[in-house]
C-alpha positions as CSV (number, residue, x, y, z in Angstrom):
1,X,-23.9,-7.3,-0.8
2,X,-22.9,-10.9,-0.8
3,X,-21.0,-12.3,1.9
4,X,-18.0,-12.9,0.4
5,X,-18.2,-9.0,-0.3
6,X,-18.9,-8.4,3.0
7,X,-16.4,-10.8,4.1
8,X,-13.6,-9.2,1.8
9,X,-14.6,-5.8,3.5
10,X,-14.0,-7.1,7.2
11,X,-10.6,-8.7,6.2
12,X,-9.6,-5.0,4.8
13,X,-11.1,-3.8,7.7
14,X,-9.1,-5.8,10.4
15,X,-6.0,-5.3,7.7
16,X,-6.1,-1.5,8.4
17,X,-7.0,-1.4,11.8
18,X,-3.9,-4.3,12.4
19,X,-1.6,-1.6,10.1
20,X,-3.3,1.4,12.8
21,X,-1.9,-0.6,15.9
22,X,1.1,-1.7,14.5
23,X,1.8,2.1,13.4
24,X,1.3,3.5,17.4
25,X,3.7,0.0,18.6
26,X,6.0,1.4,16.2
27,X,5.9,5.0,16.6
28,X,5.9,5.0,20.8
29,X,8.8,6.6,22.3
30,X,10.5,7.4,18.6
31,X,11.5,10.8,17.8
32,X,13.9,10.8,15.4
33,X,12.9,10.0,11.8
34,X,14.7,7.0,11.0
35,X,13.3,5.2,14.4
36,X,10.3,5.2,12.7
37,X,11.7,2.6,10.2
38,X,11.0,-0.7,12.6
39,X,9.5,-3.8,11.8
40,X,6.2,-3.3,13.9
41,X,5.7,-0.3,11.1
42,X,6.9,-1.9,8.1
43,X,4.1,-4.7,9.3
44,X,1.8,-2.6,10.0
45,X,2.6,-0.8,6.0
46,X,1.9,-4.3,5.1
47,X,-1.4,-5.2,6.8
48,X,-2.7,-1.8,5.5
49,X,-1.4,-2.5,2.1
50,X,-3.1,-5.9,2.3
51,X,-6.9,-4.1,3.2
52,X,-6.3,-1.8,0.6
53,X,-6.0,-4.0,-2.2
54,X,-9.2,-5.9,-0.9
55,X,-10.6,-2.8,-1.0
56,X,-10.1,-1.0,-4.1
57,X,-11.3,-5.5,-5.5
58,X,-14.8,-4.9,-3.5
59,X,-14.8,-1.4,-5.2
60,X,-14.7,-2.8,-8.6
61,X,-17.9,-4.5,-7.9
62,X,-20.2,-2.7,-5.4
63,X,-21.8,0.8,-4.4
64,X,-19.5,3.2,-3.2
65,X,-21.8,4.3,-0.3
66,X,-22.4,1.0,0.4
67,X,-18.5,-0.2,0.9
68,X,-17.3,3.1,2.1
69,X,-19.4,2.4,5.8
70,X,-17.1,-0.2,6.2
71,X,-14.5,2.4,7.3
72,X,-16.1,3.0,10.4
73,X,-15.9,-0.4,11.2
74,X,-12.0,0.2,11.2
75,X,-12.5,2.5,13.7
76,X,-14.3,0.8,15.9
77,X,-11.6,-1.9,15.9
78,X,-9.0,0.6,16.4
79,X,-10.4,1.7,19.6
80,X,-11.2,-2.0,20.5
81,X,-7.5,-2.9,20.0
82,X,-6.2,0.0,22.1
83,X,-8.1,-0.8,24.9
84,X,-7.9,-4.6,24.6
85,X,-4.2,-4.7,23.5
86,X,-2.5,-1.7,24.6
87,X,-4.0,-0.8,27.9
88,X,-5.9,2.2,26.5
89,X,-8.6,3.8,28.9
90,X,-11.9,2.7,28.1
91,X,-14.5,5.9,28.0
92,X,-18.2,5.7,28.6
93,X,-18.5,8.0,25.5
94,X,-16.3,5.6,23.6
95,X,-18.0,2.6,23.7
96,X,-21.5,5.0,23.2
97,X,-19.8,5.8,20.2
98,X,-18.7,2.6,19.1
99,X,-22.3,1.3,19.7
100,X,-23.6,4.7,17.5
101,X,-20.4,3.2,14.5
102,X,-22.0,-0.3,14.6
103,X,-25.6,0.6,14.4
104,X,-25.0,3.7,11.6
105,X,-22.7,0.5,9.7
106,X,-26.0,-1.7,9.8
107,X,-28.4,0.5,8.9
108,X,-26.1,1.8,5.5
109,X,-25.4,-2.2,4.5
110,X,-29.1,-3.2,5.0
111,X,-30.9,-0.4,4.2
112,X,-28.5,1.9,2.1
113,X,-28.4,2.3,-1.5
């Protein structure tokens, strides 16, 4: 992959974990359905709509296998942003894990198919 591919696939990735925090901002402490229609929510819609256009774009062009590792990497950022910006508990086994994301998402994009 180029790096403007690869660059493309971090934006989408940072769009949908943005649109993943955005989603639990809007969703704590709501019950009933129509308190889940709040601007951190319809932002977060938004920043998930943005990734998934980039994504289906670097589709178009590239390997599946190759562009579908980049969804860990979403992960990873989700559970970066919960600890960093919401006050989530950090885990030994988490950041094991997120090490075990990072290293699996290298060896597909250099190695892979």
């Amino acid at each position: 992959m180029d790096r403007v591919t690869v660059m493309l696939l971090l934006v989408a990735a940072f769009s949908a974990a943005a649109g993943q925090l955005l989603f639990k901002i809007g969703a704590s402490g709501r019950v009933g359905l129509l308190q889940f229609i709040n601007l951190p929510i319809l932002a977060g819609l938004a920043m998930y709509a943005v990734g998934t256009v980039l994504w289906i774009y670097v589709l178009s062009a590239e390997k599946l296998v190759n562009v579908y590792a980049f969804t860990a990497l979403s992960f990873v950022l989700v559970y970066l942003g919960g600890i960093l910006l919401l006050g989530e508990e950090i885990a030994i086994g988490g950041i094991i894990g997120v090490l075990l994301v990072l290293s699996g998402l290298y060896l597909i994009t250099s190695y892979g198919a």
